[in-house]
Residue frames as qw, qx, qy, qz and C-alpha x, y, z in Angstrom:
[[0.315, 0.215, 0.248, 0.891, -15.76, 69.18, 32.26],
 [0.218, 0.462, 0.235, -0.827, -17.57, 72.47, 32.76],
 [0.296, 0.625, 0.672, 0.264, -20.04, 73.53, 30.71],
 [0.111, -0.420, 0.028, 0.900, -19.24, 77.37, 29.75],
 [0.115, 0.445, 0.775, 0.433, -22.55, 77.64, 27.64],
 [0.206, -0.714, -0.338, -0.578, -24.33, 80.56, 27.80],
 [0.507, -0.616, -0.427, 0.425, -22.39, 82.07, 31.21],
 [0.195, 0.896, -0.059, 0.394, -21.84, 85.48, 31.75],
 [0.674, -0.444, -0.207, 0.553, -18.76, 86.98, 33.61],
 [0.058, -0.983, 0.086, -0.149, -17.81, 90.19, 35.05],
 [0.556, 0.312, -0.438, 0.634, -14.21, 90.94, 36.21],
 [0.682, -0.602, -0.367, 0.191, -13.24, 91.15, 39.94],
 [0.310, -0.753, 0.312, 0.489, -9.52, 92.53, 39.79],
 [0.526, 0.849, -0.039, 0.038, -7.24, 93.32, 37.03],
 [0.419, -0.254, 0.053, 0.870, -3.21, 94.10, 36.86],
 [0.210, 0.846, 0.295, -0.392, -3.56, 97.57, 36.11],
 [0.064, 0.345, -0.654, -0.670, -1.23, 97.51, 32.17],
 [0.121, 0.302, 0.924, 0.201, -4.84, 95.37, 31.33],
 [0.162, -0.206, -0.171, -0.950, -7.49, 97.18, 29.51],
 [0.493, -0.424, -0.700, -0.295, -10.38, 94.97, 30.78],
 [0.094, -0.251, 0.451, -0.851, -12.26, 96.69, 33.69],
 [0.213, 0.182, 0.711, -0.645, -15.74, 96.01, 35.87],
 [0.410, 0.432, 0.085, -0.799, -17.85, 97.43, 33.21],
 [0.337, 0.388, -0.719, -0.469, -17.04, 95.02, 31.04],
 [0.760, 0.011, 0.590, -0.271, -19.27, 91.37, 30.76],
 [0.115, 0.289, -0.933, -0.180, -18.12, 88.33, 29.00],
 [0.864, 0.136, 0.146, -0.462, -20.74, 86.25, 27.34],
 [0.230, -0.276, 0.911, 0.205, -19.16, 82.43, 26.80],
 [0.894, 0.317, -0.166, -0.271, -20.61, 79.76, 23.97],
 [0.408, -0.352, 0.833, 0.128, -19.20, 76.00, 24.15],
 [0.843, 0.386, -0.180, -0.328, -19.72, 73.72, 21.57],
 [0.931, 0.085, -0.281, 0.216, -18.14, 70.35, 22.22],
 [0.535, -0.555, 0.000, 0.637, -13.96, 71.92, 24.01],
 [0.390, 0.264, 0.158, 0.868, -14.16, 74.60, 21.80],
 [0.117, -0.761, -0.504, 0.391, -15.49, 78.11, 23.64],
 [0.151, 0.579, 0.292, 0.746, -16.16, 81.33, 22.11],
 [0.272, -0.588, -0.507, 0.569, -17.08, 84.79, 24.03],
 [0.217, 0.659, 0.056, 0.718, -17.73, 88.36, 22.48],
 [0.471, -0.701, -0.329, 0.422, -17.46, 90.71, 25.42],
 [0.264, 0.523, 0.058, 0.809, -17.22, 94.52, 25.35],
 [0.467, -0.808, -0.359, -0.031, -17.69, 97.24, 28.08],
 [0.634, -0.613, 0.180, 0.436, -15.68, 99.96, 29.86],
 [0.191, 0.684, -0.428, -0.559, -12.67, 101.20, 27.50],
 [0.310, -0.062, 0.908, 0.274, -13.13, 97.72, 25.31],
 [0.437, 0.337, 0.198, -0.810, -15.60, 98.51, 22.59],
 [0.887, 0.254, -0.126, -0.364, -15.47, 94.97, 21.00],
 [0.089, -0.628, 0.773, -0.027, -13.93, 91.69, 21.90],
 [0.935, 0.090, 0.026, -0.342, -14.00, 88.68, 21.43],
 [0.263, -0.487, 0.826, -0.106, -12.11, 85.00, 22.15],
 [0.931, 0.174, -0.312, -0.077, -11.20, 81.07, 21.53],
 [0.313, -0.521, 0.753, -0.250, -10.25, 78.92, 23.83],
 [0.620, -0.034, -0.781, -0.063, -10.05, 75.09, 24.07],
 [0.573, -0.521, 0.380, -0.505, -11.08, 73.80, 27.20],
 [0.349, 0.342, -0.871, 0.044, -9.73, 70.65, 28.66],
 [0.506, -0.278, -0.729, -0.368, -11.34, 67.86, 30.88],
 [0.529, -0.199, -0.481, 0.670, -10.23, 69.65, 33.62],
 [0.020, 0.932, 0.332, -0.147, -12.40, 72.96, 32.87],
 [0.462, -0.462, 0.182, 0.735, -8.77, 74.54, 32.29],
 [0.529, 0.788, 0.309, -0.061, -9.05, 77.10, 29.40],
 [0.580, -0.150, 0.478, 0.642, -6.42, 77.50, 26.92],
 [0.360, 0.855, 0.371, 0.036, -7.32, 81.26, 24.66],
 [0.375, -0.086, 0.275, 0.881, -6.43, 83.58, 22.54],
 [0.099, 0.906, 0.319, -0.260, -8.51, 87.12, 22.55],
 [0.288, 0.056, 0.168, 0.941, -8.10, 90.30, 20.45],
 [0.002, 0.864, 0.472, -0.175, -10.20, 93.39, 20.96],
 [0.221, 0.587, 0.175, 0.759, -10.52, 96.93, 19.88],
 [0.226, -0.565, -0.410, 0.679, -10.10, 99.88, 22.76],
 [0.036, 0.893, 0.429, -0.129, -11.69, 102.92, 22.99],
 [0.031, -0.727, 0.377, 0.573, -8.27, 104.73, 21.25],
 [0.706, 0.562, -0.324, -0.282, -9.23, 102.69, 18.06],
 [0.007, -0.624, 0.781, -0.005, -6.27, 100.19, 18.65],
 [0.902, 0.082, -0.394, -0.156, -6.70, 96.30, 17.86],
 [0.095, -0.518, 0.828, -0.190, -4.65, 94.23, 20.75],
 [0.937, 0.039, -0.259, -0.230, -4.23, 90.56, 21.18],
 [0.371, -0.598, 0.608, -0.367, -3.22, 88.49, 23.84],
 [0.508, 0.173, -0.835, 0.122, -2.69, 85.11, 25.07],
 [0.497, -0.483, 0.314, -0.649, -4.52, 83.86, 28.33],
 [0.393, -0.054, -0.900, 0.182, -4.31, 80.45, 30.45],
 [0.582, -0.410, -0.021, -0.702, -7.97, 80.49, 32.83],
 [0.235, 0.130, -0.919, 0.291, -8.44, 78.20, 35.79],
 [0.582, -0.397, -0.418, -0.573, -11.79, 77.48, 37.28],
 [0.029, -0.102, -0.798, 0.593, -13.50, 77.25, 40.90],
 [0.405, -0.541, -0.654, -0.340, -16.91, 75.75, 41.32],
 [0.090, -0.351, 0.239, -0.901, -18.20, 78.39, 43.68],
 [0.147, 0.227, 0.869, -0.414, -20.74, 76.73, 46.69],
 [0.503, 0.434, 0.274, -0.695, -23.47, 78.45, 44.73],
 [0.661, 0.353, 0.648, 0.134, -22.40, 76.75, 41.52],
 [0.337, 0.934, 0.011, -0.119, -21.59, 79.57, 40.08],
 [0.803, 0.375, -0.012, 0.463, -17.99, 80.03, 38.23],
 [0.190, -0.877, 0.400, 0.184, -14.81, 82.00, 39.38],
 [0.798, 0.488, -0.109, 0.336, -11.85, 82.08, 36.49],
 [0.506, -0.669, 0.402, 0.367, -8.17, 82.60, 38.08],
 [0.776, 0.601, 0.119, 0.147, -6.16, 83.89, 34.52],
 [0.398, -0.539, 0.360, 0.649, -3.00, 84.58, 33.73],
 [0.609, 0.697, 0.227, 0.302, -2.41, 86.78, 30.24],
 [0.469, -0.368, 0.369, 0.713, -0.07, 88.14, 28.14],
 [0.397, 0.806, -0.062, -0.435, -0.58, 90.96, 25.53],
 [0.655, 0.254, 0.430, 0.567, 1.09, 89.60, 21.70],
 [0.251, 0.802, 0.123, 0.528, 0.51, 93.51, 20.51],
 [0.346, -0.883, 0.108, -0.299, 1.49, 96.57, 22.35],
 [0.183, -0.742, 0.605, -0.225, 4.19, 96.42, 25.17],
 [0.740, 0.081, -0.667, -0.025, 3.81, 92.37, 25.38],
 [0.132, -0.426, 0.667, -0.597, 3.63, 92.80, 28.93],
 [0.581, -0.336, -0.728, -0.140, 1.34, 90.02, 31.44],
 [0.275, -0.293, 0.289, -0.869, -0.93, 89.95, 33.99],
 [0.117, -0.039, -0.990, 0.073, -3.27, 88.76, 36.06],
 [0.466, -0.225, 0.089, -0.851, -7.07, 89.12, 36.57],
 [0.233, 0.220, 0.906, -0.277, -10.34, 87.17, 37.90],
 [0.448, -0.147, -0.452, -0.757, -13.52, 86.92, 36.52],
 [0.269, 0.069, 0.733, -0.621, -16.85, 85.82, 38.32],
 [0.030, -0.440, -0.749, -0.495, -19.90, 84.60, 36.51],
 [0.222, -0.278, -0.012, -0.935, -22.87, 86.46, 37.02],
 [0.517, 0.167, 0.748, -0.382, -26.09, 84.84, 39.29]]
């Protein structure tokens, strides 16, 4: 299993109906297969997630944040992991919005050195 303790990640790409942009950085906490994250940045001015994580590193979350037009959304996200030759993380997600237009997408995320 990974260990998603105290990593940071930045987003790579985005679909573009997803508020979550470059600016934004994603601080993880594990405790036993349950992970936590607050993460804000960019038009996201507070966010924050729970995910299970399986023995496979696969992450299984559910996120709601506030944007920068006041608005609460909440989504649904399935994360896949690649151990990166440096050892660093890359996430490969697929989400889906539960507020708003319920549309889905896809983005990446990259830990940070």
């Amino acid at each position: 299993m990974i260990d998603y303790n105290d990593r940071r990640f930045v987003p790579r790409s985005n679909s573009a109906n997803g508020e979550v942009s470059t600016e934004v950085v994603f601080h993880y906490k594990q405790t036993g297969n349950i992970v936590t994250c607050s993460y804000a940045g960019g038009r996201i001015l507070s966010g924050q997630l729970i995910a299970l994580v399986n023995s496979e590193g696969r992450l299984d979350m559910r996120y709601h944040q506030v944007n920068d037009r006041g608005e609460l959304m909440t989504g649904v996200c399935r994360s896949t992991p690649e151990v990166l030759p440096d050892g660093r993380v890359r996430m490969y997600e697929e989400w889906r919005w539960t507020s708003g237009d319920g549309s889905s997408g896809n983005s990446v995320l990259e830990e940070l050195p």
